[in-house]
DSSP file (Angstrom, degrees, kcal/mol; ACC not computed):
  #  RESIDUE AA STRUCTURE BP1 BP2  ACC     N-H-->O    O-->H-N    N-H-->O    O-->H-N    TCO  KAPPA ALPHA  PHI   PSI    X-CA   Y-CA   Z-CA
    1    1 A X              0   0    0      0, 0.0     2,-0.1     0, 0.0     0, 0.0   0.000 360.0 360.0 360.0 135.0    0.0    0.0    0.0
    2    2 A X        -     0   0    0      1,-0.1     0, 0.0     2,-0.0     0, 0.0  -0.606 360.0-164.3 -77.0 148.9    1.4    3.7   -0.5
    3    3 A X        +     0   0    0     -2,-0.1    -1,-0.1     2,-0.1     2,-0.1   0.292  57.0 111.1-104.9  13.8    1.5    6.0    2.3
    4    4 A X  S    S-     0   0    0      1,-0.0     2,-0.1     3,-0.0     3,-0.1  -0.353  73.5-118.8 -87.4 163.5    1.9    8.8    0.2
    5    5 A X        -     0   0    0      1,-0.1     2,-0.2    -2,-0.1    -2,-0.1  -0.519  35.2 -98.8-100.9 179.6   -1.4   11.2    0.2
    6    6 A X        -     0   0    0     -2,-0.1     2,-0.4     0, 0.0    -1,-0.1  -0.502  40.2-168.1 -89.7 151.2   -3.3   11.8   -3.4
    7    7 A X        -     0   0    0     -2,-0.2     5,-0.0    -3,-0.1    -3,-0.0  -0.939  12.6-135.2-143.9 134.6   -2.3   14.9   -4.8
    8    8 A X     >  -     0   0    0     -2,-0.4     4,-0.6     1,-0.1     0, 0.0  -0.258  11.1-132.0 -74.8 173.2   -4.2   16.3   -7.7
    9    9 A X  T  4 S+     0   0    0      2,-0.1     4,-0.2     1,-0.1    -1,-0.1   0.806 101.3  65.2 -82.2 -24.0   -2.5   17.7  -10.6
   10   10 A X  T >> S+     0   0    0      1,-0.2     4,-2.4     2,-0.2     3,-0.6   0.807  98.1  50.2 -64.5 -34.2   -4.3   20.5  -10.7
   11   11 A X  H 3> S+     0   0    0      2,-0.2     4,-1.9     1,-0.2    -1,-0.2   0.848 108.6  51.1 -49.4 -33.7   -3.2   21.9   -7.3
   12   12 A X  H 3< S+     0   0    0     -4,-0.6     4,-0.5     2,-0.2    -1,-0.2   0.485 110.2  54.9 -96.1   5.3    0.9   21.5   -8.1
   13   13 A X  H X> S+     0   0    0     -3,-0.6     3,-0.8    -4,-0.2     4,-0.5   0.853 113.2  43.7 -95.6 -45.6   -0.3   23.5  -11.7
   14   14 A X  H >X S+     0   0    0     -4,-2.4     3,-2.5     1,-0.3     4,-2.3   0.958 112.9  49.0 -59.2 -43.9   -1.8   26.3   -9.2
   15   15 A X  H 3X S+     0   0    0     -4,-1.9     4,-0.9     1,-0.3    -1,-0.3   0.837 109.7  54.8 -77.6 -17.8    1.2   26.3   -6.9
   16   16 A X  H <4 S+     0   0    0     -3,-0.8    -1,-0.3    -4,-0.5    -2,-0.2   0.363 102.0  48.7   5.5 -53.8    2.9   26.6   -9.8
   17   17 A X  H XX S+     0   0    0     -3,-2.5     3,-1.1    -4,-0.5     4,-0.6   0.704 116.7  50.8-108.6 -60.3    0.9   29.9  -11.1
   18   18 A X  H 3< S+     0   0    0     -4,-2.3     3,-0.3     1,-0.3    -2,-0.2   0.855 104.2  53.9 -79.2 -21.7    1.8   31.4   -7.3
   19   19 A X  T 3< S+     0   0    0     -4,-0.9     3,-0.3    -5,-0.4    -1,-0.3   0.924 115.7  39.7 -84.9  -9.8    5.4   30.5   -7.4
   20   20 A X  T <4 S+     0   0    0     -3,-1.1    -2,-0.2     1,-0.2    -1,-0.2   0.161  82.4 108.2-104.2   9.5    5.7   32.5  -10.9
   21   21 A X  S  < S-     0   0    0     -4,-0.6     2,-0.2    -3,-0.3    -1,-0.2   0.777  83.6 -96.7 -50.4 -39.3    3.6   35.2   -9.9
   22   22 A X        -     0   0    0     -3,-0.3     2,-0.3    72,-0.2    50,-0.2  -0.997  44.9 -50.6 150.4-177.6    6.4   38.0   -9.5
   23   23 A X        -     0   0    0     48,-6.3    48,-0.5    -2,-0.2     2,-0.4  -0.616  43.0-140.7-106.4-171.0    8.7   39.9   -6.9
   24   24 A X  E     -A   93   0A   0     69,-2.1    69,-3.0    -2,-0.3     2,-0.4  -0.970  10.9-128.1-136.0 164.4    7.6   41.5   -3.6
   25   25 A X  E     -AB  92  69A   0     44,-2.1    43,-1.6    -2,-0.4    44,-1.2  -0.825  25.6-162.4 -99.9 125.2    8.8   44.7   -2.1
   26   26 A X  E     -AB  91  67A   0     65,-3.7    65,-1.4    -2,-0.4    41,-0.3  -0.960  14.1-160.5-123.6 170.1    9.9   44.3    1.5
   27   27 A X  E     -AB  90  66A   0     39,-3.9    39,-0.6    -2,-0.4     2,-0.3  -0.589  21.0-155.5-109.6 178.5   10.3   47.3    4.1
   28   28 A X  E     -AB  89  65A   0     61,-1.1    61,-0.5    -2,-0.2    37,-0.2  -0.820  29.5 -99.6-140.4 163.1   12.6   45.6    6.9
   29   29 A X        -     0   0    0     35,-1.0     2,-0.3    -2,-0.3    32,-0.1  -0.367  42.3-175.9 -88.5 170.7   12.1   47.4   10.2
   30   30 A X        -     0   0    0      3,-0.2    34,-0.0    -2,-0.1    58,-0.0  -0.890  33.4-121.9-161.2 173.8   14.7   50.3   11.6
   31   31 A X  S    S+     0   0    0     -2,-0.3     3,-0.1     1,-0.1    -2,-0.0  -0.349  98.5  67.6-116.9  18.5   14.8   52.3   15.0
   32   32 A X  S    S+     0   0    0      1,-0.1     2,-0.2     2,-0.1    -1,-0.1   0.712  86.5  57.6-123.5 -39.7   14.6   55.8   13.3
   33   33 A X  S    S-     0   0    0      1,-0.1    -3,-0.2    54,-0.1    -1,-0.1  -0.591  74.1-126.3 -94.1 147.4   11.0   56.3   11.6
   34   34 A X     >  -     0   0    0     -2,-0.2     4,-1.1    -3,-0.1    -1,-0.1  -0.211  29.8-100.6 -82.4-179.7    7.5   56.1   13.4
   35   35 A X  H  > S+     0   0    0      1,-0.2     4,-2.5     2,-0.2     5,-0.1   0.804 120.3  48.8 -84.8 -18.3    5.0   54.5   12.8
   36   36 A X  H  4 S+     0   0    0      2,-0.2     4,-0.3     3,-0.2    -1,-0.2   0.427 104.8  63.5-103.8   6.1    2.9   57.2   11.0
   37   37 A X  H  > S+     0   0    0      2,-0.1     4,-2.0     3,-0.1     5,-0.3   0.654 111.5  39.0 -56.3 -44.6    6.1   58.2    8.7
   38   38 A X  H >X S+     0   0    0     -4,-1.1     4,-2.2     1,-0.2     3,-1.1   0.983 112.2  53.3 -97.3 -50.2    5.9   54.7    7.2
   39   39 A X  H 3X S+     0   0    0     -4,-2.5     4,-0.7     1,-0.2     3,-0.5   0.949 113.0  43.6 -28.7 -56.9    2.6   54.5    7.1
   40   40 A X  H 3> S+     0   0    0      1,-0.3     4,-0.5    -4,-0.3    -1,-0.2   0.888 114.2  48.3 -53.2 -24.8    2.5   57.7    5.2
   41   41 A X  H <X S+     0   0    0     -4,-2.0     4,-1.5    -3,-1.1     3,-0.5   0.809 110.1  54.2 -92.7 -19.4    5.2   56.8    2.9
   42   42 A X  H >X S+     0   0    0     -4,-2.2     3,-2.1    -3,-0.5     4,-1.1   0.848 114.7  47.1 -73.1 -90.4    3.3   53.1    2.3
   43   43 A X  H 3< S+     0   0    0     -4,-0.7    -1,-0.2     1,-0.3    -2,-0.2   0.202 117.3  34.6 -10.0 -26.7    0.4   55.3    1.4
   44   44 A X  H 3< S+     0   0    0     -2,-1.1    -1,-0.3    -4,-0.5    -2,-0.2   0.673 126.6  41.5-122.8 -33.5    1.8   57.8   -1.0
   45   45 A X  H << S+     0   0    0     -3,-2.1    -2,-0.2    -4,-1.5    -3,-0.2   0.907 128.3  14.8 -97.4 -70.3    4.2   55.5   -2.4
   46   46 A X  S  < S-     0   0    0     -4,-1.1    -3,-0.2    -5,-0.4    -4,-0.1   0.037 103.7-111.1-106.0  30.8    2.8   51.8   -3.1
   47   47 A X        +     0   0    0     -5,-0.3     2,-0.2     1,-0.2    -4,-0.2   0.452  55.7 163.9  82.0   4.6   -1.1   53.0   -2.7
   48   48 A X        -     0   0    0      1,-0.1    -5,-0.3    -9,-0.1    -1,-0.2  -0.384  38.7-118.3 -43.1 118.5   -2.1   51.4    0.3
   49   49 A X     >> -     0   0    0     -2,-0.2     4,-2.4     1,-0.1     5,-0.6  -0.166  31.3-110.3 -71.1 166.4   -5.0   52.2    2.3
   50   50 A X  T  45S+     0   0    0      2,-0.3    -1,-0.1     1,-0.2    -7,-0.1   0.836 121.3  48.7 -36.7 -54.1   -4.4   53.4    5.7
   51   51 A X  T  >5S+     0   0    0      2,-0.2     4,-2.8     3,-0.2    -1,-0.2   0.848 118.8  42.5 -61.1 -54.1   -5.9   50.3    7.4
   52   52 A X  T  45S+     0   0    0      1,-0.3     3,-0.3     2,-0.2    -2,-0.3   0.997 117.7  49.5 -74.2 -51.0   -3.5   47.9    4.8
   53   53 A X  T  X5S+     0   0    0     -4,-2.4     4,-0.7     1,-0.2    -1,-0.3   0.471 111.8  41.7 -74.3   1.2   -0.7   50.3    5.4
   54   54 A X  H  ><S+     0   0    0     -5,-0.6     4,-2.5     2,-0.2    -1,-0.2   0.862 109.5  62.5-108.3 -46.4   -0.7   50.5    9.5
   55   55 A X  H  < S+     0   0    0     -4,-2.8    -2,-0.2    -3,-0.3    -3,-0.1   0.295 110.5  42.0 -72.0   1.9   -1.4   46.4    9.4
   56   56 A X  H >> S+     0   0    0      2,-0.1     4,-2.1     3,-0.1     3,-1.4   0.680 107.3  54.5-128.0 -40.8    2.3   46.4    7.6
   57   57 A X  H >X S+     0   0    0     -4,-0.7     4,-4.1     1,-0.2     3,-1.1   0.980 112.7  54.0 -41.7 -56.6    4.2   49.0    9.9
   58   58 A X  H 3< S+     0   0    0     -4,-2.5     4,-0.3     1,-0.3    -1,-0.2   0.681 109.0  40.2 -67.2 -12.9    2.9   46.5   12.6
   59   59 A X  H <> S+     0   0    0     -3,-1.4     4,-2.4    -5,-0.2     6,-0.8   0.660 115.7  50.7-107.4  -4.6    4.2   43.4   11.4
   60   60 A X  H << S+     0   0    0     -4,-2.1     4,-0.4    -3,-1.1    -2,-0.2   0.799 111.2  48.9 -93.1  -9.3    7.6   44.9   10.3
   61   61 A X  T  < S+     0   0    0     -4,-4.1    -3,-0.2    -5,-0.3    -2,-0.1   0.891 127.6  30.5 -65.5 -25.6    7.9   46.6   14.0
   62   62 A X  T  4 S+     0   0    0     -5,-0.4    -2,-0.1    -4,-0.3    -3,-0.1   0.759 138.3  21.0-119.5 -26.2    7.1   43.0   15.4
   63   63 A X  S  < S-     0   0    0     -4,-2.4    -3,-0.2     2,-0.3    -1,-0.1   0.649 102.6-127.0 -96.7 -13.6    8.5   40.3   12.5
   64   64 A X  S    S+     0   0    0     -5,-0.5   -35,-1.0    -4,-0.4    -4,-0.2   0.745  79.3  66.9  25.5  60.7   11.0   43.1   11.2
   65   65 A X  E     -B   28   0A   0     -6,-0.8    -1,-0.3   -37,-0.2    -2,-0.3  -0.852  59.4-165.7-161.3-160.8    9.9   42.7    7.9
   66   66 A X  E     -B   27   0A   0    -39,-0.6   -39,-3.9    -2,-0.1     2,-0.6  -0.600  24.3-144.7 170.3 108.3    7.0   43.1    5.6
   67   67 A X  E     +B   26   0A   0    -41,-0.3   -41,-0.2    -2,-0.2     3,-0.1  -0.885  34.5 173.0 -85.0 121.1    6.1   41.9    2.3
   68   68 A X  E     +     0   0A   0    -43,-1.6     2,-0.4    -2,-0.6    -1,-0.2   0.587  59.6   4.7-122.7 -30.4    4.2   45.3    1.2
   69   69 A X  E     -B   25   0A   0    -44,-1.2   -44,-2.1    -3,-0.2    -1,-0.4  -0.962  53.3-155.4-158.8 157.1    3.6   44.6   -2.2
   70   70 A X        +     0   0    0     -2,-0.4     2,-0.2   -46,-0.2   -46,-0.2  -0.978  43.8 115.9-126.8 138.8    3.8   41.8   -5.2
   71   71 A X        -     0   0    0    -48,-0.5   -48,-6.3    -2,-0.3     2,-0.3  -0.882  68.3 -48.6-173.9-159.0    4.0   42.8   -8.6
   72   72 A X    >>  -     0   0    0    -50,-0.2     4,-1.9    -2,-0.2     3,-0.7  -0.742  55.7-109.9 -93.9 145.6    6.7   42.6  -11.8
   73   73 A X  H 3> S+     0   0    0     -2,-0.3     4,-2.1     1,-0.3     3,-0.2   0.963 121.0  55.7 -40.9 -70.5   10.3   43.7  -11.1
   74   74 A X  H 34 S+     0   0    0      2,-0.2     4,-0.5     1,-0.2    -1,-0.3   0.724 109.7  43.4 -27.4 -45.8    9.4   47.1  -13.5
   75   75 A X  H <> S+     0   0    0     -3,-0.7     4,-0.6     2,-0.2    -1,-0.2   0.782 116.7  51.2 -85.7 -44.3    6.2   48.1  -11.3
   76   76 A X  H >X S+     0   0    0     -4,-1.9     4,-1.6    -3,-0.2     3,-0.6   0.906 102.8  60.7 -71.2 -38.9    8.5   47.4   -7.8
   77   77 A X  H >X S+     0   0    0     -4,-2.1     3,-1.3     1,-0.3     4,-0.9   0.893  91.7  59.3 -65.7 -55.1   11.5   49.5   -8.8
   78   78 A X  H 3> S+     0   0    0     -4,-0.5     4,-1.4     1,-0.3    -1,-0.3   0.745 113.1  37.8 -71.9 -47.1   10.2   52.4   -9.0
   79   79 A X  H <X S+     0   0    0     -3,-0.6     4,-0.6    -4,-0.6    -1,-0.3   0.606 112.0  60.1 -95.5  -1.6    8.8   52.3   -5.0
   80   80 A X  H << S+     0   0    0     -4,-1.6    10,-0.2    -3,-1.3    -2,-0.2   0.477 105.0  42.9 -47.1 -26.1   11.6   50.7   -3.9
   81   81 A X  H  X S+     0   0    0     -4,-0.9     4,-0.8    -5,-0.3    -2,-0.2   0.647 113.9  52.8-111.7 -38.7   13.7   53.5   -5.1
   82   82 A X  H  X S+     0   0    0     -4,-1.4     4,-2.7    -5,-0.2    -3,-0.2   0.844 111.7  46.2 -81.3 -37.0   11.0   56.2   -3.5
   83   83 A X  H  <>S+     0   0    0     -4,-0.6     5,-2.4     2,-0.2    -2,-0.2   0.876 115.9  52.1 -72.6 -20.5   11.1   54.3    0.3
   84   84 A X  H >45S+     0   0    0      3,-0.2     3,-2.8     2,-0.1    -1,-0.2   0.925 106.6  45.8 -57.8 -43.8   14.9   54.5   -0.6
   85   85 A X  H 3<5S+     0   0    0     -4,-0.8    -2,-0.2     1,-0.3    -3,-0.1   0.987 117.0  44.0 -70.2 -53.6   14.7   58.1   -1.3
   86   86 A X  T 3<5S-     0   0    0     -4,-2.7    -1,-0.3   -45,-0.1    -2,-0.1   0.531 118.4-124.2 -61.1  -0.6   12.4   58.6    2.2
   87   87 A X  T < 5 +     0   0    0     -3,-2.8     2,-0.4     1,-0.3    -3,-0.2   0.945  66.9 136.9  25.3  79.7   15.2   56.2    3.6
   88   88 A X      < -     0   0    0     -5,-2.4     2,-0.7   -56,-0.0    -1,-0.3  -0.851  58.5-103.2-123.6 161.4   13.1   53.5    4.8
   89   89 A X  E     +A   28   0A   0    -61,-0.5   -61,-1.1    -2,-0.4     2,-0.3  -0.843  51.0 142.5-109.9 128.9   14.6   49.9    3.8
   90   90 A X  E     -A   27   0A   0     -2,-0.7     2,-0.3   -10,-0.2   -63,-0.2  -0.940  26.2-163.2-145.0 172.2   13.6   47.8    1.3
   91   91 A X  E     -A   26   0A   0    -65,-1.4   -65,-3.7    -2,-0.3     2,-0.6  -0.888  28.0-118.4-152.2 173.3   14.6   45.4   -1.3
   92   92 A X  E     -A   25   0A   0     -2,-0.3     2,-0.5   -67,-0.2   -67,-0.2  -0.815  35.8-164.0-141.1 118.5   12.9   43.8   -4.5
   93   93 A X  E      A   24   0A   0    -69,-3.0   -69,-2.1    -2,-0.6   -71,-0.1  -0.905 360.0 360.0 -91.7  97.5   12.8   39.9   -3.9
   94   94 A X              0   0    0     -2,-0.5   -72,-0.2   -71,-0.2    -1,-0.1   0.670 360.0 360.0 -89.1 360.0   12.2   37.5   -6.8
């Protein structure tokens, strides 16, 4: 008998579709900015509403990090490069 579980095929074609989705932006957390400077700069920058932008200050003060947005390398640089310019830290993952 196998002990291995069933796995459809159609799930490992979705995980599949999620692992080729894109990069993320991450902030990483820092000891210099509040919390309602990076909110504002998540807002202004990668279009977050207030509520989604305050729910990522608070998991990069408390994991000190923050996946803040997924998208194509081209779409990410561009607010990567404006939270640089506000000096908050981030980096483009793929």
């Amino acid at each position: 008998m196998n002990d291995k579980p069933y796995t459809s095929p159609q799930v490992d074609d979705e995980a599949d579709v999620l692992e080729d989705s894109g990069c993320s932006l991450v902030l990483y957390n820092d000891d210099v900015h509040t919390f309602d400077y990076v909110i504002k700069a998540l807002v202004d920058i990668c279009r977050h509403t207030e509520e989604q932008a305050e729910q990522c200050a608070i998991l990069v003060h408390c994991h000190g990090s923050c996946t803040v947005k997924h998208g194509a390398y081209s779409d990410l640089l561009p607010m990567h490069t404006a939270l640089l310019d506000k000096q908050l830290t981030s980096e483009i993952q793929e």
